[in-house]
C-alpha positions, 0 to 999 in steps of 0.5 A: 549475484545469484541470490540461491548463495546469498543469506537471507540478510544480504537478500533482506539488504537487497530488498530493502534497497528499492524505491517502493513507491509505485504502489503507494502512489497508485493507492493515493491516486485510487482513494482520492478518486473513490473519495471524489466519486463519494463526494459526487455520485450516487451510492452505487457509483460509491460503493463499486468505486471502492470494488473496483478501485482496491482491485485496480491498485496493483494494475495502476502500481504496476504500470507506475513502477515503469515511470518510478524506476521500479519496473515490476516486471524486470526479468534481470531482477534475481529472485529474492526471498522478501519479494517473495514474503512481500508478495505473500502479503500482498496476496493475504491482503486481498484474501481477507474480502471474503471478510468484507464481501459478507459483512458489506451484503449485510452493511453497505456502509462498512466497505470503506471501514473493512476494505480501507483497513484491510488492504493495509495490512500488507504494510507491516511484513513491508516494514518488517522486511525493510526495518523502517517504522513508516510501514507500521505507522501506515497500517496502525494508524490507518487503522485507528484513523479508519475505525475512528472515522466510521463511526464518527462520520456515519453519513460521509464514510465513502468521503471522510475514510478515502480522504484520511487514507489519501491523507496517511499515503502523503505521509508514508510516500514523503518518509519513503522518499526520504528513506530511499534518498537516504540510502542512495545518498549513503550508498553514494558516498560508501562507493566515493570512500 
């Protein structure tokens, strides 16, 4: 159906339908990675670690969604309006290094603080679009658990902040999951009635 008739509810429905799981697998396997190299590499391996892995979420995620049935790349998906907004948020999130960039030239010690909270921001416009609390649970509580950790740990923050990010990705993919065999099996039996 062409989605320049639909409403935006019926575009947010549609949206709402997806798996979504590509991405935070992809940002599960980065910071346990960013975390491994901070438990065994030099600072500098440590802190190009967190550069570089952040900016390859999106890459890995992509290749991913082929494996998850969530091919990013299908030209038969129509354009939606909360893709869209998605994205936009997408985008935000990586916009605000200009914050982290400076502040990590002063403080090498605060990328895993700046860049482990700001990258998951986009999960609220998530959750907003879909109307599930895992996406603000994700963000708020990587938040908390992030700035908690930083300054608690100031000796392992390349170590401890990657491992409680890991740590809520576990959780937010288990609810996600969940919320996806929800829908299918809901989805299953409003088609058989």
């Amino acid at each position: 159906m062409n989605n320049s008739i639909l409403t935006l509810e019926q575009q947010r429905v549609a949206f709402a339908q997806k798996r979504f799981i590509a991405m935070p697998i992809a940002g599960t396997i980065i910071w346990a990675l960013i975390g491994l190299i901070g438990l065994t590499m030099p600072i500098e391996w440590q802190i190009w670690s967190v550069w570089i892995g952040c900016g390859s979420i999106v890459y890995l995620g992509m290749a991913i969604s082929k494996l998850t049935g969530e091919d990013f790349f299908n030209k038969k998906t129509p354009n939606n309006a909360f893709s869209h907004v998605f994205t936009v948020g997408l985008v935000m999130s990586m916009l605000v290094f200009a914050i982290a960039i400076p502040f990590s030239l002063q403080d090498y010690t605060s990328i895993p603080l700046t860049v482990g909270i700001l990258t998951g921001l986009m999960w609220m416009p998530w959750s907003w679009a879909v109307q599930h609390w895992v996406g603000y649970f994700h963000t708020i509580s990587r938040t908390v658990l992030v700035l908690t950790f930083w300054f608690s740990f100031p000796d392992n923050r390349f170590v401890t902040i990657p491992f409680i990010i890991v740590g809520i990705y576990l959780i937010t993919l288990f609810v996600m999951e969940g919320r996806f065999k929800s829908l299918t099996t809901n989805n299953t039996i409003g088609e058989n009635t």
